[in-house]
Every structure is written in structure tokens, then in C-alpha cells.
C-alpha positions as CSV (number, residue, x, y, z in Angstrom):
1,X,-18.2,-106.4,-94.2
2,X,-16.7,-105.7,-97.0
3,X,-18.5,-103.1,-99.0
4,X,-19.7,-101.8,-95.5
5,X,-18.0,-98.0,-94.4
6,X,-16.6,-98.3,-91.4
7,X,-14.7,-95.1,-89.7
8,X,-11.3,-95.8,-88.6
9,X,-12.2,-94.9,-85.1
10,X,-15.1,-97.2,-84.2
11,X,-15.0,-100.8,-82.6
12,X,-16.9,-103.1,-84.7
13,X,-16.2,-106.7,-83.6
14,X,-15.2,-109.2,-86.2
15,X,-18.0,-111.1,-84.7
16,X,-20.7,-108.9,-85.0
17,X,-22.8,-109.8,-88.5
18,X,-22.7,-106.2,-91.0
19,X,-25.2,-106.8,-94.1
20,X,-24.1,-105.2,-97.3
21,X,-23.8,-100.9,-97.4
22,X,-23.7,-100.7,-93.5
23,X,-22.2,-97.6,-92.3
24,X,-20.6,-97.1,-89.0
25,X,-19.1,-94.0,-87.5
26,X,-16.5,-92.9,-85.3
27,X,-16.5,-93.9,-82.0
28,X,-19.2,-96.2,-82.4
29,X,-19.1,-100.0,-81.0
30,X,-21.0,-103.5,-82.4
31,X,-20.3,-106.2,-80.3
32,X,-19.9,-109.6,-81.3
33,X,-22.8,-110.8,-81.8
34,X,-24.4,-108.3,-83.0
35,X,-26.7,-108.4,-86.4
36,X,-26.8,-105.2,-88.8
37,X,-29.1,-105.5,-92.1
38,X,-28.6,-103.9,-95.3
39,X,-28.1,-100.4,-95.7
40,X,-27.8,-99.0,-92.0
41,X,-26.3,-95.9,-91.3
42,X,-25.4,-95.9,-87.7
43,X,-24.0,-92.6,-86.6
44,X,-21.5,-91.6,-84.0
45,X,-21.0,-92.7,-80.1
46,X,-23.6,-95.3,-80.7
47,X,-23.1,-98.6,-79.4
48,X,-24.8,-101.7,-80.2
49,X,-24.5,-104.9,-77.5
50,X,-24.4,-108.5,-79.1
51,X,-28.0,-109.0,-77.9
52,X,-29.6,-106.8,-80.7
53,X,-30.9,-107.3,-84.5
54,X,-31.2,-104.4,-86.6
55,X,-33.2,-104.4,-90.0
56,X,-32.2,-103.4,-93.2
57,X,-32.1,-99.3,-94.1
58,X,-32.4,-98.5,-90.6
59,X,-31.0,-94.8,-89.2
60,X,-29.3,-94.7,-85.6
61,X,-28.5,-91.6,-84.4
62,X,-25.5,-90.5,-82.1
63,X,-25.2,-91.5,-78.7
64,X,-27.9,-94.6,-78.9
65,X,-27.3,-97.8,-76.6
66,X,-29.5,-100.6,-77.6
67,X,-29.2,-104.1,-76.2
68,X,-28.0,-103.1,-72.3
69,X,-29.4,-105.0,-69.4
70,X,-33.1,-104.2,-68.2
71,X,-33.4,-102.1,-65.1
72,X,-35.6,-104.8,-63.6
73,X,-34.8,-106.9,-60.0
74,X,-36.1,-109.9,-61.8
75,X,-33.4,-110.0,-64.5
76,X,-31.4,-113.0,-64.0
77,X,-28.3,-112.5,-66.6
78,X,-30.7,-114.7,-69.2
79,X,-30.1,-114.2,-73.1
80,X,-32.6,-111.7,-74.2
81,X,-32.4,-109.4,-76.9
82,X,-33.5,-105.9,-78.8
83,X,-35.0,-106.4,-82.0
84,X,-35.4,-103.5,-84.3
85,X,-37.6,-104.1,-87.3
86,X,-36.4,-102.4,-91.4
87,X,-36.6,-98.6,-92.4
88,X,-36.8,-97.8,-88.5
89,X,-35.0,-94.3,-87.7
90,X,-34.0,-94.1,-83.7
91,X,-33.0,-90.3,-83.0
92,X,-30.8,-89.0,-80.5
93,X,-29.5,-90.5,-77.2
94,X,-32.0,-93.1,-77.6
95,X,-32.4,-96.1,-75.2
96,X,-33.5,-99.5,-75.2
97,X,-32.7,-102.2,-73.0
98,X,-33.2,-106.2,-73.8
99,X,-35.9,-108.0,-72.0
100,X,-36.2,-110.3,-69.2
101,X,-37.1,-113.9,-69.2
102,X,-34.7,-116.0,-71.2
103,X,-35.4,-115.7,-75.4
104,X,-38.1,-112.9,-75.0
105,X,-37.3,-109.4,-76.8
106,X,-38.1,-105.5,-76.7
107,X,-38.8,-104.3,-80.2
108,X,-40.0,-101.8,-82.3
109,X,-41.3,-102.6,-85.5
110,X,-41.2,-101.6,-89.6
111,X,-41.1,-97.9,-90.5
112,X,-41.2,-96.3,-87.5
113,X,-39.8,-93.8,-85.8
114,X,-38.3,-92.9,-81.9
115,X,-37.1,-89.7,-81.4
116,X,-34.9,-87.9,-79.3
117,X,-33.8,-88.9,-76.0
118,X,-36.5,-91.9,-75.7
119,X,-36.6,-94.9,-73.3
120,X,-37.7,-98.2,-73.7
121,X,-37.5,-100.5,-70.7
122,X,-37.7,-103.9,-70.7
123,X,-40.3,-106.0,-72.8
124,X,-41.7,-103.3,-74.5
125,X,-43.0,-104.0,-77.6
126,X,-43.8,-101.0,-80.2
127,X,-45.7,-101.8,-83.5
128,X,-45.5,-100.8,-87.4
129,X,-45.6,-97.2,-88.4
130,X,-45.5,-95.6,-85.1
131,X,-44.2,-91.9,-84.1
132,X,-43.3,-91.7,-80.6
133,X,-42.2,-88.2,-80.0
134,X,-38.9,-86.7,-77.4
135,X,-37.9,-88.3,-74.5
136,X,-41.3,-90.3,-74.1
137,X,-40.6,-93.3,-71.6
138,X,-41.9,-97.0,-71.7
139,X,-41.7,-98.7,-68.5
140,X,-41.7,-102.7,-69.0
141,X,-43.6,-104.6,-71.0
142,X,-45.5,-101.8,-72.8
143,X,-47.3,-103.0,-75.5
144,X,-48.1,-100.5,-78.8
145,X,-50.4,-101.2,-81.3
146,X,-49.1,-100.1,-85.4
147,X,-49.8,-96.5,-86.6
148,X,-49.7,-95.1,-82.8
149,X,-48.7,-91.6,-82.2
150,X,-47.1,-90.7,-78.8
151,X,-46.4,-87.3,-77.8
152,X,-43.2,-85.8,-76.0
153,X,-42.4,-86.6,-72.8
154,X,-45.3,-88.7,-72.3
155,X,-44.8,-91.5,-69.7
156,X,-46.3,-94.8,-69.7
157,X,-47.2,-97.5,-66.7
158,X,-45.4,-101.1,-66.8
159,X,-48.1,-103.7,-68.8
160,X,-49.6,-100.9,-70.3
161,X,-51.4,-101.3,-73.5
162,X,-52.2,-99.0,-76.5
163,X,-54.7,-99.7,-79.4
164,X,-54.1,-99.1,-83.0
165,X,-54.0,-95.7,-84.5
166,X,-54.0,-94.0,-81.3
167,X,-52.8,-90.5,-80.2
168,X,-50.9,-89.9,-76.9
169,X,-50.7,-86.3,-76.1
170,X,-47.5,-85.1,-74.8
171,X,-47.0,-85.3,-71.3
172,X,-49.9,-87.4,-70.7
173,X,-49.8,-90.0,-68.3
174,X,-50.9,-93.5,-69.4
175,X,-51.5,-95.9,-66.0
176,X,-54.4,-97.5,-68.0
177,X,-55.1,-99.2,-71.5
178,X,-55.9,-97.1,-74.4
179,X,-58.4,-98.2,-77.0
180,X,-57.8,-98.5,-80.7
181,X,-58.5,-95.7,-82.6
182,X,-58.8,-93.0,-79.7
183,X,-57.2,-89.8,-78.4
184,X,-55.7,-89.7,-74.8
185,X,-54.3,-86.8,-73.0
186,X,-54.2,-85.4,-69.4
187,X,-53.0,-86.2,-65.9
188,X,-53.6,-89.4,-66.0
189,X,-54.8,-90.1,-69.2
190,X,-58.3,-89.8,-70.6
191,X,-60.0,-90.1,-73.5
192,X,-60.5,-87.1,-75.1
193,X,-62.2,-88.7,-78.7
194,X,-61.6,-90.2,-81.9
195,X,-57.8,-89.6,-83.3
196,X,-59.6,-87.7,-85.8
197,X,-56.6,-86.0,-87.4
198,X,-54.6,-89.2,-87.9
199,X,-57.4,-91.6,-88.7
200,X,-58.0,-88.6,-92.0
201,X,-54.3,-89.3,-92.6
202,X,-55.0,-92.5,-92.7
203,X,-57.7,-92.7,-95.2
204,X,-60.5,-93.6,-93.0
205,X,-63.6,-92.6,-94.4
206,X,-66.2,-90.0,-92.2
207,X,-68.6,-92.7,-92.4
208,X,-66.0,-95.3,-90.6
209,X,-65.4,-92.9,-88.1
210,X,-68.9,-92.6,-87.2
211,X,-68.9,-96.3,-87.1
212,X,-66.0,-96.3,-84.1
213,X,-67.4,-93.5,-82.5
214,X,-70.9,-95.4,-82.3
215,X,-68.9,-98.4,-81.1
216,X,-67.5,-96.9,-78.4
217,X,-70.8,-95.6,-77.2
218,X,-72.1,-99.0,-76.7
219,X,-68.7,-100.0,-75.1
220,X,-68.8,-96.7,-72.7
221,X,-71.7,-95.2,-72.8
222,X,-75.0,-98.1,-71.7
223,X,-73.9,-99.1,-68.0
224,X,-72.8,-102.4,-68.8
225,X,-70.9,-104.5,-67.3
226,X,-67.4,-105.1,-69.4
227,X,-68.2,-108.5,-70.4
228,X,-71.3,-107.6,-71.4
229,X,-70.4,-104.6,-73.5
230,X,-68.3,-106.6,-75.6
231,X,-70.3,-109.3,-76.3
232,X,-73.5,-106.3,-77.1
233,X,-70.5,-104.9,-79.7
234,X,-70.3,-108.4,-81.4
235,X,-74.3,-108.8,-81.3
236,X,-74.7,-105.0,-83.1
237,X,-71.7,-105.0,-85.3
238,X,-71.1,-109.2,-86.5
239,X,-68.1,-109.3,-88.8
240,X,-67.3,-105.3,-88.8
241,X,-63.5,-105.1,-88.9
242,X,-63.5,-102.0,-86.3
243,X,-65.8,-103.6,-83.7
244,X,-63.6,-106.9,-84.2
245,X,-60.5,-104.6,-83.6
246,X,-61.8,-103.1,-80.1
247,X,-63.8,-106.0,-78.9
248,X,-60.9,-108.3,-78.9
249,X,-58.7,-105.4,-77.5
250,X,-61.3,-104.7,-74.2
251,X,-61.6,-108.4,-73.6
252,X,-57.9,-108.3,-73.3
253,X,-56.9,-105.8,-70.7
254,X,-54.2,-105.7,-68.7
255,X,-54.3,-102.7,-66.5
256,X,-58.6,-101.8,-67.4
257,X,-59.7,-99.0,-69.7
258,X,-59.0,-95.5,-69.7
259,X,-62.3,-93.8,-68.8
260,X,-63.5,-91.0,-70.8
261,X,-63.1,-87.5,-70.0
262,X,-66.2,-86.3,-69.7
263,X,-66.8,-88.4,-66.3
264,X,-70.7,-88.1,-67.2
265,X,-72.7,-90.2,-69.1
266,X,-69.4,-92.4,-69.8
267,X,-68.2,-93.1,-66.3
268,X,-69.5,-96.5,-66.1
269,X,-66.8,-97.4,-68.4
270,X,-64.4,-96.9,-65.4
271,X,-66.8,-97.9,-63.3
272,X,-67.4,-101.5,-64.8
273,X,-64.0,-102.1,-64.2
274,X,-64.0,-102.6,-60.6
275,X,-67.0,-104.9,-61.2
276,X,-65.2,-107.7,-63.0
């Protein structure tokens, strides 16, 4: 600790592990056992439980609790933990509990960003690079692929699981899996598209996203069954790093696909579902 700034009015345990250039401010408690990496700034009223690793050149805003207990019946007082990758920024009165099942983790990975007034419950696991905007909430075990957008407020179902480079729209909610690539919005979700916007910001080229878009039209669009549709993705597109991406991620559902919005020509890809 010692070229770390810490205000005279915080409780940092003697205990806890402070990398080099942490900052902690007043009112603020790290319990033993805590782990802080290099250049952290945590802010005010925040408090930090011994079950949580931070990374280095992370930002915690005021009045965050990581590391509590899960809300979950099944938590038995094991030794979990919150893991919080490097360069991650975790606005305002931010919340995120440790998981169940002894040694397992809730995380949220390199370089991104949870903004104000966010929840993530137990298990829930949130990738590289991802944005998840105001007081969005993850019910357990969430999974989020990297580069995932989520808008404000939006809720998600327990096992839930979203794709790479999606976009949530705010308020949406998410009671099925989202595939890669795609935008989701509505009341419950639906797939509205290509996340068109972010996949430019990303650098993928028009001619890739025609690619995914044609993907997905074998996946939702020929009356297949599931199984099926995957293996017809891996017959049409051997070795393409997009249909690799989606194919592995439909033959790994958890709570079945979100259909399309349209309810036409796509609704077998809802309807497939109930046939496995």
C-alpha cells in the first residue's frame, strides 16, 4: 500500500491486497481479503467484500457493493467470488453479488463498462468490451458474449444467453437466447435485425454483413428442424468464422432462440424449438 491514496476516512483492511497507485476514498471499505490491481480509483461509499478481484486501471464509482451474498435459496455460505477484469469502469450504485456453488464467480470482463444503478445477480458472466447501459438487471447465471451492447433498464431471464456483438434495446425483455451479431428489442424480445450500427463500428465489412444476414436466413427462415439448420449452416458455409460463431452458439441453447419479429416467413425458428 504504500504509494496507494487512501482517504483518512475509509476502512481498508490491512488484509485486503492494494496494487501500486490504488486510490480509495472516504468512507469507502475493502475487506480483508480483498484484491485491488494497479491504478484503481475507487470512489466514495463504495465497499468491496473479501470475495472480489479487481483489475488493474479500473474506475468504481460511489456507492458500489461488489462481492455480497447472492439472492439465491440455493446459496449455502460456500466461498465464491466477483471477479472484475482491467480498464473496467462500474458507474454509480452499482451491484454485483458473488456466485453460488463453491469456487465459481460473477464477472465482467476487460474494458467494459456498467453504468448506473446496474444489477448483476449471481453467476452472471459479462464478456470483453461490453456497454450495458442504467439500471439494466441480470438475473443468475446470465451469460454475455464480448462487444454486447445492452440498453437501459432492460431486464434479463436467469440462464439467459447473449451472442457476440449484440444490441439489447432498452427496456427489452430477454426470456430467450440472443444470437451473435443481432438486434433485439420489445416485450419480450425479438429480433429486430443485424446490429447494423455497431457491427460498422466495429469494422465489419457490408459484404460480411450480408454474409450473417444470409446465415441467419438458413437458420430462420427454411422450416428446419434446429438440428438440422445448424448442421445445413456448416454444409453451406465450411470453415466461415461467422457461421462457426452462430452454429456453435444455436447448438448450445439454454433457454431456445429468440424468434424473429416479423412472425412470418421466420416463425419456424420459434417453432422448431418446441420440436427438439
Amino acid at each position: 500500500m504504500g504509494d496507494c491514496v487512501i482517504h483518512p476516512a475509509a476502512m481498508v483492511s490491512p488484509m485486503a491486497e492494494l496494487g501500486s497507485g490504488v486510490s480509495v476514498g472516504p468512507c469507502s471499505i475493502v475487506d480483508p481479503g480483498a484484491r485491488i490491481g494497479d491504478g484503481t480509483t475507487i470512489e466514495a461509499f463504495v465497499h468491496i467484500t473479501g470475495y472480489v478481484e479487481v483489475g488493474r486501471n479500473c474506475h468504481i464509482f460511489q456507492n458500489t457493493v461488489l462481492g455480497c451474498e447472492p439472492q439465491d435459496h440455493d446459496f449455502g455460505g460456500e466461498a465464491s467470488y466477483v471477479r472484475i477484469g482491467n480498464d473496467v469502469t462500474l458507474r454509480e450504485n452499482v451491484t454485483i453479488n458473488r456466485a453460488t456453488g463453491e469456487g465459481n464467480e460473477t464477472s465482467v470482463g476487460d474494458g467494459s463498462m456498467i453504468m448506473e444503478g446496474c444489477h448483476l445477480g449471481h453467476n452472471v458472466k459479462i464478456g470483453r468490451h461490453c456497454t450495458v447501459s442504467n439500471k439494466a438487471g441480470f438475473s443468475g447465471h446470465v451469460s454475455v458474449g464480448d462487444y454486447v451492447v445492452v440498453g437501459g433498464m432492460a431486464g434479463f431471464h436467469q440462464f439467459v444467453m447473449v451472442g457476440v456483438h449484440a444490441m439489447v434495446g432498452g427496456l427489452a425483455k430477454v426470456t430467450k437466447d440472443v444470437p451473435p451479431y443481432s438486434l433485439v428489442d420489445g416485450h419480450p424480445a425479438r429480433v429486430h435485425g443485424l446490429n447494423v450500427v455497431g457491427l460498422r463500428r466495429r469494422g465489419f465489412t457490408q459484404e460480411q454483413r450480408t454474409r450473417i444476414k444470409n446465415i441467419y436466413k438458413v437458420l430462420y427462415d427454411r422450416g428446419m428442424r434446429r438440428s438440422d439448420a445448424i448442421a445445413e449452416v456448416k454444409r453451406l458455409y465450411p470453415g466461415d468464422e461467422f457461421a462457426e460463431v452462430i452454429a456453435a452458439f444455436a447448438g448450445s441453447l439454454k433457454r431456445g432462440l429468440t424468434p424473429w419479429a416479423d412472425g412470418t416467413s421466420r416463425r419456424r425458428g420459434q417453432d422448431s424449438e418446441a420440436s427438439q
